[in-house]
TIVO-714260 format. One record per residue: residue number from 1; x, y negated, z negated of N, C-alpha, C, CB in turn. Coordinates in steps of 0.001 Angstrom, whole numbers. Glycine has a CB too. Layout:
   i      nx      ny      nz     cax     cay     caz      cx      cy      cz     cbx     cby     cbz
 NUM       X       Y       Z       X       Y       Z       X       Y       Z       X       Y       Z
...
***
This chain:
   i      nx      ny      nz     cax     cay     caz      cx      cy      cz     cbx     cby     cbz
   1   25164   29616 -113807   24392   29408 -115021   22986   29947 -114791   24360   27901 -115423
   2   22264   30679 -115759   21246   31405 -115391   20248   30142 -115881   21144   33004 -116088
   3   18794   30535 -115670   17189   29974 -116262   17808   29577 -117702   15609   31430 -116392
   4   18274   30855 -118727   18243   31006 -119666   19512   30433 -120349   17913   32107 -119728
   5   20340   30006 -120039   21505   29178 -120175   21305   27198 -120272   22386   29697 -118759
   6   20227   27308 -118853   19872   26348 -118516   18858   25584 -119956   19262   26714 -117138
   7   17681   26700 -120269   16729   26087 -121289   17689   26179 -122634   15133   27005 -121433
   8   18843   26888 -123083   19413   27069 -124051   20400   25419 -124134   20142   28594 -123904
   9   20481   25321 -123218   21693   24074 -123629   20604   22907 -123214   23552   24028 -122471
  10   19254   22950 -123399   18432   21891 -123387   17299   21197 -122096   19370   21053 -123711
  11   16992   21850 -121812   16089   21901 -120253   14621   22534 -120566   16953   23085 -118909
  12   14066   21876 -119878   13031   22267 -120740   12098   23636 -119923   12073   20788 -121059
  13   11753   24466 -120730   11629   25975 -120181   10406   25525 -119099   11124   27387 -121562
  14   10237   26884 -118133    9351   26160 -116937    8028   27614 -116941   10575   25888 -114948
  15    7097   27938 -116865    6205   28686 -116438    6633   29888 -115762    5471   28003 -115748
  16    6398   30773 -115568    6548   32259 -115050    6510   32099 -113533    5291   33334 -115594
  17    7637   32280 -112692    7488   31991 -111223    7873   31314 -110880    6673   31834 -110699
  18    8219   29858 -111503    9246   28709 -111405   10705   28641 -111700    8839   27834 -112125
  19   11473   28409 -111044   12783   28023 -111639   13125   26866 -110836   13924   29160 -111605
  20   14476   26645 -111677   15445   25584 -111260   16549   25265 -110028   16084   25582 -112191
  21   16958   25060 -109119   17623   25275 -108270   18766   24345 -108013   16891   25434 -107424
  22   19820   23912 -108842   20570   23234 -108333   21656   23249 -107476   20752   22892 -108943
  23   21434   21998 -106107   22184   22205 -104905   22492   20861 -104785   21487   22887 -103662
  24   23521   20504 -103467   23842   19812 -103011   22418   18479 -102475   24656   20617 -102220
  25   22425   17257 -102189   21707   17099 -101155   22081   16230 -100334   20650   16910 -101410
  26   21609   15750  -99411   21884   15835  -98138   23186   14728  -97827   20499   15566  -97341
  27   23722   14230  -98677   25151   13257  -99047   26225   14088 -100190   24555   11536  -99941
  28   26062   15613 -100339   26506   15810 -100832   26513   15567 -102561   27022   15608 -100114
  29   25515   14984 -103083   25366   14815 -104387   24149   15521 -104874   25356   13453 -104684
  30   24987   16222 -106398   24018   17431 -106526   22513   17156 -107216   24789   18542 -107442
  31   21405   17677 -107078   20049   17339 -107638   19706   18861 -108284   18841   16724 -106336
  32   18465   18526 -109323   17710   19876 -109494   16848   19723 -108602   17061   20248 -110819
  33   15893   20971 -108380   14720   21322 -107286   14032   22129 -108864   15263   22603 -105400
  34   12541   21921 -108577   11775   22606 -109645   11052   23184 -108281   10825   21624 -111020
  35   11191   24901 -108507   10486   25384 -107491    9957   26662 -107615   11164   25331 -106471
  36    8835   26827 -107056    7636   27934 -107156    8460   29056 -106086    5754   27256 -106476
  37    8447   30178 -107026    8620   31300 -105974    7194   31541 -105191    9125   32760 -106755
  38    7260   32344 -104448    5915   32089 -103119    5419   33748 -103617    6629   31821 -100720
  39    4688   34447 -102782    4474   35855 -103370    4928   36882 -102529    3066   36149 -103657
  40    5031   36578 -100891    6244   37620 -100413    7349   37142  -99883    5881   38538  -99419
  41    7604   36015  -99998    9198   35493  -99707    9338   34362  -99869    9786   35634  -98445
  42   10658   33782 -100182   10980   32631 -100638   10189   31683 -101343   11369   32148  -99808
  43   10535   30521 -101866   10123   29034 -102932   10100   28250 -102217   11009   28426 -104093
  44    8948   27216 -102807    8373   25997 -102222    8898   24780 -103555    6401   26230 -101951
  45    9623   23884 -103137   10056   22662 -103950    8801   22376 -104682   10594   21342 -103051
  46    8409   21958 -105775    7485   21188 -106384    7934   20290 -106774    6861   21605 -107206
  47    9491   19156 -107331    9451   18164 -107327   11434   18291 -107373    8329   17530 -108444
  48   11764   16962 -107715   13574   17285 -107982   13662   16211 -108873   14889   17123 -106503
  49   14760   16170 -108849   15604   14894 -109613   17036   14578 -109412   15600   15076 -111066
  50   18062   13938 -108988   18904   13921 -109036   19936   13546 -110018   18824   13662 -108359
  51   21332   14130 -110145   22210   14369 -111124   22845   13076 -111486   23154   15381 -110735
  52   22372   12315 -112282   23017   11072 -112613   24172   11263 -113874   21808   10011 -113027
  53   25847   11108 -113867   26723   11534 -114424   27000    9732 -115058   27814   12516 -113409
  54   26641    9308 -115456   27065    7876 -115835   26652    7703 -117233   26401    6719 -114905
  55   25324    8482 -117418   25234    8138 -119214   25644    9573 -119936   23315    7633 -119852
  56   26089   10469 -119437   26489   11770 -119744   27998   11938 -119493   25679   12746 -118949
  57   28541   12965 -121149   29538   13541 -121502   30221   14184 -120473   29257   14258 -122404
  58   29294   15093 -119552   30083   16197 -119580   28758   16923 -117731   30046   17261 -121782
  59   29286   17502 -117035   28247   18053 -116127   27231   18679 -116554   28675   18825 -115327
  60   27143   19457 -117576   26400   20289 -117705   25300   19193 -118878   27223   21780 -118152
  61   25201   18106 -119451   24605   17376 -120098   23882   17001 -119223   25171   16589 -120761
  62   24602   16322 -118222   23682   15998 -116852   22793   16540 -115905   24251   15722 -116127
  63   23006   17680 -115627   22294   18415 -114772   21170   19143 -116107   23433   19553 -113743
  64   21116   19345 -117090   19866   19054 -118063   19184   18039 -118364   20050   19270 -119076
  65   20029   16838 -117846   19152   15373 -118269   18111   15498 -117288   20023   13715 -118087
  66   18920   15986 -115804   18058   16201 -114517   16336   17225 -114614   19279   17109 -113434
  67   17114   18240 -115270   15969   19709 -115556   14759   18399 -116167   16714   21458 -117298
  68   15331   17857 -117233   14116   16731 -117889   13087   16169 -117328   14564   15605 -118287
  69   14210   15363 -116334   13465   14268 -115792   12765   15476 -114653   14529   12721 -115129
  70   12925   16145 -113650   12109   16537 -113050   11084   17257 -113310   12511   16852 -112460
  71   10830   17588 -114499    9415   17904 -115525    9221   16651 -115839    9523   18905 -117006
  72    9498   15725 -116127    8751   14758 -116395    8061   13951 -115349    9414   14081 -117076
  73    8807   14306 -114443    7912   13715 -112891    6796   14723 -112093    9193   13427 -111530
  74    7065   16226 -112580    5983   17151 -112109    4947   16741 -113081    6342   18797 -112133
  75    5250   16012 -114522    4354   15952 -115506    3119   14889 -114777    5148   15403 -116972
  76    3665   13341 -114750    3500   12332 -113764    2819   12784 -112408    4832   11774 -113492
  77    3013   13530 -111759    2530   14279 -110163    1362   14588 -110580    3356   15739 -109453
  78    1281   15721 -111816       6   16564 -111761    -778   15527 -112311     -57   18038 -112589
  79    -503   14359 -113152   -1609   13195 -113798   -2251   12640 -112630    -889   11839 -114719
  80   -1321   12135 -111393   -1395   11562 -110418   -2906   11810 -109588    -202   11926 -109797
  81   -2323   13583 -109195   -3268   14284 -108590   -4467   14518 -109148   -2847   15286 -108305
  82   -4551   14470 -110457   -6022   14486 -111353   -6747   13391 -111003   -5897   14410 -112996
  83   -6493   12209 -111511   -6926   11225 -111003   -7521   10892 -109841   -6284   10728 -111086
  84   -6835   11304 -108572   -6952   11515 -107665   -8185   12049 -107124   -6135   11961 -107557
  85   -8299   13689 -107381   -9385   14352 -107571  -10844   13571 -107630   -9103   15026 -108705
  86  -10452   12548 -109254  -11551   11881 -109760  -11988   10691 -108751  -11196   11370 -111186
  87  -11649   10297 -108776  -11304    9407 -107511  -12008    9515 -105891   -9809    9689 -107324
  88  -11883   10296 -105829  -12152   11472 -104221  -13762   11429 -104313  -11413   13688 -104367
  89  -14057   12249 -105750  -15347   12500 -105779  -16337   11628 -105553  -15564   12928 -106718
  90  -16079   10329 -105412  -16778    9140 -105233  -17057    8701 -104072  -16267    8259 -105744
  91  -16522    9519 -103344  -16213    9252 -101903  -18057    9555 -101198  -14675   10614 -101233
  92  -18413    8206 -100427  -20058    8456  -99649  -20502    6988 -100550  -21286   10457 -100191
  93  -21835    7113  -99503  -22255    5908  -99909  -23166    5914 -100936  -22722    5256  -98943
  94  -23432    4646 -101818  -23758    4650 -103031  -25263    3519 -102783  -22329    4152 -104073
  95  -26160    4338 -102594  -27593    3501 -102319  -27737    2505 -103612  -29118    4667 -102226
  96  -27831    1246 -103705  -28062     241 -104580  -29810     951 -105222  -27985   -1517 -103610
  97  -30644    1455 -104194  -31978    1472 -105066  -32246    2327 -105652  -33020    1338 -104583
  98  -31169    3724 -105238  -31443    4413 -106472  -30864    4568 -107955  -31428    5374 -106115
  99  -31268    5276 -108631  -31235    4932 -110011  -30819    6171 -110391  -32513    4393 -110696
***
């Protein structure tokens, strides 16, 4: 199944350089990988999700429920890391006398 198969039957499309990767993992049960191609060889994972077949018809419903949810957790990550950021900047000590 290509990118374009994938966003057609409901996944939600990903940025230029990203795709989807679904594989096995490490028990044998399959997950998506949302992952950055690199610029001279191979992709770096940016987040996954695994294939939950219990509220879904059919495999291919599922492994799009997956495409979902792992945008919705890169969505969640990048909020995370903002915050974060904000957060950071505070970092040193904060003299009470000045103003």
């Amino acid at each position: 199944m290509s990118m374009a198969q994938l966003v057609a039957a409901g996944a939600p499309e990903l940025p230029e350089g990203w795709f989807y990767r679904v594989r096995e993992d490490r028990f044998g049960w399959p997950e998506v990988e949302i992952r950055e191609q690199r610029k001279r060889f191979g992709s770096r994972q940016l987040t996954y999700a695994l294939v939950r077949f219990e509220e879904h018809e059919n495999g291919e419903a599922a492994v799009v429920a997956a495409c979902v949810k792992a945008c919705a957790r890169l969505q969640e990550d990048d909020e995370h890391r903002r915050k974060m950021r904000g957060a950071l900047s505070f970092i040193g000590d904060h003299d009470p006398r000045e103003k």
